[in-house]
C-alpha positions, 0 to 999 in steps of 0.5 A: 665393861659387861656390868656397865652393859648390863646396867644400861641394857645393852648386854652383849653389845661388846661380843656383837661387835667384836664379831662384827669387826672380826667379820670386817676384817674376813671381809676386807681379806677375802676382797683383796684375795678377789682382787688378786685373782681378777687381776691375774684373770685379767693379765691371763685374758690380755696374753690371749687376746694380744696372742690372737692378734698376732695369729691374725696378723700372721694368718692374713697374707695367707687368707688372702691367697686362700680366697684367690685360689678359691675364686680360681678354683670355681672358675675352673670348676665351673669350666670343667663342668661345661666341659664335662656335660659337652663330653657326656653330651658327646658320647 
């Protein structure tokens, strides 16, 4: 194969493309390893995501409360400061 190459003029072309195809196959294996690791990246993201989801299902009766104290609390807050400056006025 090599005199044929030669003799056409065209040496090495054997080599070239045997290492182009070594190449392609290094290639296709190294996407499929990416492949893989998106795939377990994505996997990893949706337990999280699915896992926050129920956090916020779980923590929103709470947040509900939370607001409602805090609204009591800064009407109290604000009677116990008109009630303060009544004192202090007072003494």
């Amino acid at each position: 194969m090599k005199d044929l190459e030669k003799k056409k003029g065209v040496s090495g072309y054997t080599n070239v493309n045997d290492q182009i195809q070594g190449i392609s196959k290094a290639n296709q294996i190294l996407n499929n390893k990416k492949e893989e690791t998106l795939q377990e990246i994505t996997q990893v993201v949706v337990q999280i995501e699915n896992e926050v989801k129920d956090k916020k299902q779980k923590l929103a009766p709470e947040i509900k409360k939370l607001r409602g104290y805090r609204q009591k609390f800064t009407d109290l807050e604000a009677i116990y400061n008109e009630k303060k400056k009544q004192y202090d006025a007072v003494v």
